[in-house]
C-alpha positions in Angstrom: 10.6 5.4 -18.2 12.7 3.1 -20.8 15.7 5.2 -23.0 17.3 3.2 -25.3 20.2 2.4 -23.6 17.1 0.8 -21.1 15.5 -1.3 -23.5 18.8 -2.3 -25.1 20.3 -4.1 -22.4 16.9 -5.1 -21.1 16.8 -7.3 -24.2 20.3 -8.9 -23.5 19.7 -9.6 -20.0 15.5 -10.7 -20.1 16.9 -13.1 -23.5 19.7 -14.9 -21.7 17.5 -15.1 -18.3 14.7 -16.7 -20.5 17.1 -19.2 -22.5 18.2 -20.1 -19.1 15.0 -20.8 -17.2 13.6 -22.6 -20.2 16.9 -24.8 -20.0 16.7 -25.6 -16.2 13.1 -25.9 -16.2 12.8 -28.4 -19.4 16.0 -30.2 -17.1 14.6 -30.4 -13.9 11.3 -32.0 -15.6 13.0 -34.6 -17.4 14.8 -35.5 -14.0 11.2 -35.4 -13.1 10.1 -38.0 -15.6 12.8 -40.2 -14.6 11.5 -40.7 -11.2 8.0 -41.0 -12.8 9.1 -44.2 -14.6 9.4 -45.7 -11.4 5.6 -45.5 -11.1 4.4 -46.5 -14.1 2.3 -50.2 -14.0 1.1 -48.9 -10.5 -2.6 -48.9 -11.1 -3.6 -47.4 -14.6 -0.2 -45.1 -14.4 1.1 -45.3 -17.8 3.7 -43.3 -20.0 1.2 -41.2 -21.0 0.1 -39.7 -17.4 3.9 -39.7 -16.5 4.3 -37.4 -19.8 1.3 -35.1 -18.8 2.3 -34.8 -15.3 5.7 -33.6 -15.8 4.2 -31.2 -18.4 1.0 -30.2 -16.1 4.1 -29.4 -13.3 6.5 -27.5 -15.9 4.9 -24.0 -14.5 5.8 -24.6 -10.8 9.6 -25.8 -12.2 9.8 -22.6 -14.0 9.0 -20.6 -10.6 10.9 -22.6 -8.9 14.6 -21.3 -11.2 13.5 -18.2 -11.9 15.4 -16.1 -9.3 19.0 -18.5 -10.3 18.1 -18.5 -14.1 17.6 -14.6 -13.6 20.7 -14.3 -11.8 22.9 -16.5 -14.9 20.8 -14.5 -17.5 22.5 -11.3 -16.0 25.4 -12.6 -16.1 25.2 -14.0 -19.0 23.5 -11.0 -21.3 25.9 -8.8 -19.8 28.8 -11.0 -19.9 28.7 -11.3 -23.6 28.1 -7.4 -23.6 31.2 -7.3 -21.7 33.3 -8.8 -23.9 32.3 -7.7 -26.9 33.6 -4.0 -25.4 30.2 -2.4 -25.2 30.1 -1.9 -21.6 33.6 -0.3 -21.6 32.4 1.6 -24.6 29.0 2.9 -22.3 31.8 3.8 -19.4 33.5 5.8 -22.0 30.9 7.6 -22.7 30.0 8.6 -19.3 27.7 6.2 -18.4 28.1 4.9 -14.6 28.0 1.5 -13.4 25.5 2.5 -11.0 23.5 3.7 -14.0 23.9 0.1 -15.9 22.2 -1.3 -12.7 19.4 0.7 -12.8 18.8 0.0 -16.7 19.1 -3.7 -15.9 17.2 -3.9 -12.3 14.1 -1.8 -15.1 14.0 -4.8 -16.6 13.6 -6.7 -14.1 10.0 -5.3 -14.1 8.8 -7.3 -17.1 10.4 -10.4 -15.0 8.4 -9.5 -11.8 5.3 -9.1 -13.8 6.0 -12.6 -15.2 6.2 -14.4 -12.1 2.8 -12.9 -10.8 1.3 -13.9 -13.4 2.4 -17.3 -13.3 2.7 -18.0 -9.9 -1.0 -16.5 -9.7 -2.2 -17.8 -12.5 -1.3 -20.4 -14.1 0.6 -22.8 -10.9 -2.3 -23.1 -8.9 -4.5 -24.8 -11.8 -1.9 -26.5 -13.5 -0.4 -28.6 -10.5 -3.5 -29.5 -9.2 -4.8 -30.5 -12.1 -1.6 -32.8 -11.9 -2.2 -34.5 -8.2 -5.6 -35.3 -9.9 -4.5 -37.1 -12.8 -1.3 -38.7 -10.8 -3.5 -39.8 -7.9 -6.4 -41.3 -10.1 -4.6 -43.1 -12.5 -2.1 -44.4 -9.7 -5.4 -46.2 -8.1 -6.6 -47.1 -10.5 -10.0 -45.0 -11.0 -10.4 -46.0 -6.9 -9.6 -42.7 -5.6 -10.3 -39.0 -7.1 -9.0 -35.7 -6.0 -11.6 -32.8 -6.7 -12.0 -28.6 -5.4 -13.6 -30.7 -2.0 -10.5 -32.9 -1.6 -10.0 -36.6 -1.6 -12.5 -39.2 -2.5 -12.1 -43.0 -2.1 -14.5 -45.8 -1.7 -13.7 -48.5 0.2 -16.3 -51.6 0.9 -19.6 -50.1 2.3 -18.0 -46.6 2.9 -17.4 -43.9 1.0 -14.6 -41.3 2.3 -14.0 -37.9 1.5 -11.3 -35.6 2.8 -10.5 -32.2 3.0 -6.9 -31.4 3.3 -3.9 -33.1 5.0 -1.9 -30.6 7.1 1.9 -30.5 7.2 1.7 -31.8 10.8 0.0 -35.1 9.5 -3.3 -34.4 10.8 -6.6 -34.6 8.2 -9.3 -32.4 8.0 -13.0 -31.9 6.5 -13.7 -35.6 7.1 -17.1 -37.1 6.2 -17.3 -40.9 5.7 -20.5 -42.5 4.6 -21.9 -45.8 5.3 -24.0 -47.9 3.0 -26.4 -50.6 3.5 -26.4 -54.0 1.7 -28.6 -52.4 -1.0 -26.4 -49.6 -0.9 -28.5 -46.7 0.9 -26.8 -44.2 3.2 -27.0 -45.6 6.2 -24.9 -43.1 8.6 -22.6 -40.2 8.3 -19.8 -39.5 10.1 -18.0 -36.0 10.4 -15.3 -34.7 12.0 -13.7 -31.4 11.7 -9.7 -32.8 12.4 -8.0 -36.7 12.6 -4.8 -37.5 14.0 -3.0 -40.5 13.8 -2.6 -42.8 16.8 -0.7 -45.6 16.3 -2.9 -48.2 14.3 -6.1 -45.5 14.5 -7.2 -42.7 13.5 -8.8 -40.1 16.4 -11.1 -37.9 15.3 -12.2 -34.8 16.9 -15.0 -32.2 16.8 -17.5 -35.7 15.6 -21.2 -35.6 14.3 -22.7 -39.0 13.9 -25.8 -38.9 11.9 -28.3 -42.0 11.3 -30.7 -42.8 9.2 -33.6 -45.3 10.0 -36.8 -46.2 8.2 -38.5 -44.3 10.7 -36.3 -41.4 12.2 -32.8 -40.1 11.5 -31.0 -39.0 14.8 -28.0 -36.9 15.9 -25.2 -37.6 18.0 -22.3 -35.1 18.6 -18.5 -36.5 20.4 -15.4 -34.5 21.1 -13.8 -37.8 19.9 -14.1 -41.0 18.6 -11.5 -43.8 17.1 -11.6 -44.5 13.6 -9.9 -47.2 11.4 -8.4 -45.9 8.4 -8.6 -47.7 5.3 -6.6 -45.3 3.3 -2.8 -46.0 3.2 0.3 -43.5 3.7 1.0 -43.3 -0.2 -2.7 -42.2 -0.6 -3.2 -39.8 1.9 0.0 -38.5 0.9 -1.4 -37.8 -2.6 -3.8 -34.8 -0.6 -0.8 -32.9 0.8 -1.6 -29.3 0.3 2.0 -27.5 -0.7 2.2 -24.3 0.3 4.6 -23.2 -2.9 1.6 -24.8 -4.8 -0.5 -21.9 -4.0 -1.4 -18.9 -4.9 -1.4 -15.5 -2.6 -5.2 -15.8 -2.1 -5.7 -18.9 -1.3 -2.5 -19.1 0.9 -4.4 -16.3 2.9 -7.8 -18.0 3.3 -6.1 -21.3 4.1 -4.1 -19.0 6.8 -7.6 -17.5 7.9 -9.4 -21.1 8.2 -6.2 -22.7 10.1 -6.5 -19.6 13.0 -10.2 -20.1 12.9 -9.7 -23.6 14.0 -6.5 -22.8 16.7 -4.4 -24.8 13.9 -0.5 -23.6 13.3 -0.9 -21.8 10.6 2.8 -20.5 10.8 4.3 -22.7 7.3 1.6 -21.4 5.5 2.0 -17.4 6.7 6.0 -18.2 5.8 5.0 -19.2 2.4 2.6 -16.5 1.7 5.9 -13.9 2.4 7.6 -15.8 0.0 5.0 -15.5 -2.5 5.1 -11.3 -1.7 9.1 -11.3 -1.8 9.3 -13.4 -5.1 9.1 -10.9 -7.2 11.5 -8.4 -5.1 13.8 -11.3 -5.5 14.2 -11.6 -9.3 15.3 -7.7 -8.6 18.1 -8.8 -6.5 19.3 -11.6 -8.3 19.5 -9.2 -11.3 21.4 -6.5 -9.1 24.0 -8.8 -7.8 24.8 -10.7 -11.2 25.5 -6.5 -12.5 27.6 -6.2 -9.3 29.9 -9.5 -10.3 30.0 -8.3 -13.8 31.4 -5.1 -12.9 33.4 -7.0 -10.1 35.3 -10.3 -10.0 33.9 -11.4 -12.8 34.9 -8.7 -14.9 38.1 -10.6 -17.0 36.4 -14.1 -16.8 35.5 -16.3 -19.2 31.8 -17.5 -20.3 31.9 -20.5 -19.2 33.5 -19.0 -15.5 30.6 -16.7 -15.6 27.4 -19.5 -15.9 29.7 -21.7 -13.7 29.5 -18.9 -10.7 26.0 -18.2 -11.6 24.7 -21.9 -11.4 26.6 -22.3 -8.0 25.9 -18.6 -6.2 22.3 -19.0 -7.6 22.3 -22.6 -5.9 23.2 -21.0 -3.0 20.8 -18.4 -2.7 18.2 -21.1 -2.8 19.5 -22.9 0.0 19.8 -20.0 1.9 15.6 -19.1 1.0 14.8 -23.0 2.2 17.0 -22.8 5.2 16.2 -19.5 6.7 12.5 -20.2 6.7 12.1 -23.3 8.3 15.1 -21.9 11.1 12.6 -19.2 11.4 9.7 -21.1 12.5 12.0 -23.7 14.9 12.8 -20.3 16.9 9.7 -18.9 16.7 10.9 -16.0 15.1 8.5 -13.3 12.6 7.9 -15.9 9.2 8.4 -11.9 7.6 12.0 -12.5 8.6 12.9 -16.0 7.8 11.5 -14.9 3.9 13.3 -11.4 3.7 16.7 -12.3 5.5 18.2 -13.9 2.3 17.5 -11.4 0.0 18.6 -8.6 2.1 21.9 -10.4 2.7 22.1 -11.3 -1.3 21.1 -7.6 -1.8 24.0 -6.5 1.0 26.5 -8.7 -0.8 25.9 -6.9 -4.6 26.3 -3.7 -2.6 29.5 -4.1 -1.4 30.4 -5.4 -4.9 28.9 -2.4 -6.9 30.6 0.6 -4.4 34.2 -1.6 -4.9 33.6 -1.2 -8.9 32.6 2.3 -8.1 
């Protein structure tokens, strides 16, 4: 499958696209950091949680540049193979540019592989494993963040919650009541809560008491609760959809439609996660095309210049279509493939003017 001239210039292009996404990922953590230090004193947050934090999140801020830094590795790897005359030299020879694609778009396989594997793998665990640390050392040791959600304890209750949904509604809630001498007194679940001005309503409720003599049972379609928990807190449970990985995207999909909950952010994220890797392919494609196109007689730092901003642009263009998608009520398969299809379109155009 890989000749020589295959693995050769997959070594100059997966090289500079590394270099680069280690670069923009170790930057965009130490911007991270910065914003950190801002929270430090807050409870028991100290430099120490801010430095494991940033370094728990440094998997999701290498998936998040890898399409850009794949795109400035092309054009970097090639760039310097480029002006050192080897790509006229493969030309001369009879190679096509159409053939130099393909050679660099193969290597974009061991890429692909390497964002499954981490956005699969490794993200999932590794940022949740950060809200954890951030939210319990933020309060102190008062709140905890576990595989069933949010704990806090608050005077004679004990709250847990599930998830917080992008439309600001909570779910899985069971609070627990305790007596003086602190046995469970009552428990209180409810599958959903919404916020209504200074209350809670929950829905779906199941009130359970416990006597010396009898426990009983009482079921309500809704009931107002006051919410000890404040914004910063609850905030802390948000469940990001980038955070996840393609399986649990999908059961979180299947228990929102179980529940008649929009499940649409989450089904647009989950095509994102399919089209990730089909988009380190493109970005490699279209950084060949400007090689062999305008930025054929341009210098280095031209080259990483245009990379950085057409690379900055393709992101906007993958946050901005999605979202557009959803306001119209248009196929979330559309909103995630439309940029990459347009990208792919543009390197097109590019590679048939080089011929």
């Amino acid at each position: 499958m890989f000749n020589l001239l295959d693995r050769y210039i997959a070594r100059q292009v997966i090289g500079a696209s590394l270099m680069m996404l280690l670069l923009l990922a170790a930057l965009r953590s130490l911007f991270s950091l910065i914003d950190e230090l801002g929270d430090l004193g807050r409870g028991g947050y100290q430099l120490s949680d801010a430095l494991l934090f940033v370094a728990l999140m440094f998997p999701s801020r290498i998936m998040e540049f890898f399409p850009m830094s794949v795109l400035i590795g092309t054009l970097f790897g090639l760039g310097a193979m480029a002006a050192n005359s080897e790509l006229t030299v493969m030309r001369a020879a009879g190679v096509t540019t159409w053939r130099i694609a393909g050679s660099a778009i193969k290597s974009s396989l061991v890429l692909m592989l390497l964002v499954v594997l981490i956005g699969e793998l490794v993200t999932p665990i590794s940022s949740k494993a950060a809200q954890q640390l951030r939210t319990a050392a933020i309060s102190g040791g008062e709140l905890s963040v576990s595989k069933t959600g949010l704990w806090a304890r608050y005077q004679n209750q004990v709250i847990q919650l599930g998830n917080i949904l992008t439309d600001g509604r909570l779910t899985e809630i069971n609070i627990y009541e305790l007596s003086e001498t602190r046995a469970l007194k009552k428990i209180i679940k409810a599958d959903t809560a919404q916020k209504q001005s200074q209350y809670w309503l929950l829905q779906n409720v199941t009130e359970i008491e416990f006597s010396d003599n009898e426990i009983t049972t009482s079921n309500s379609e809704s009931r107002m609760w006051i919410n000890p928990l404040d914004q910063d807190q609850i905030d802390s449970l948000i469940l990001e959809p980038d955070t996840l990985n393609l399986s649990g995207l999908l059961s979180y999909i299947d228990y929102l439609k179980q529940n008649s909950m929009q499940a649409e952010v989450y089904v647009l994220a989950a095509w994102r996660k399919v089209m990730q890797p089909l988009a380190i392919a493109v970005m490699m494609f279209v950084g060949v095309s400007f090689i062999f196109g305008p930025m054929r007689n341009v210098s280095m730092g031209a080259r990483i210049l245009s990379g950085v901003m057409l690379g900055f642009v393709f992101h906007l263009a993958n946050q901005s279509f999605g979202p557009v998608s959803l306001v119209f009520n248009i196929w979330p398969f559309v909103g995630a493939v439309t940029p990459l299809l347009l990208f792919a379109g543009l390197g097109y155009l590019l590679m048939k003017r080089a011929g």
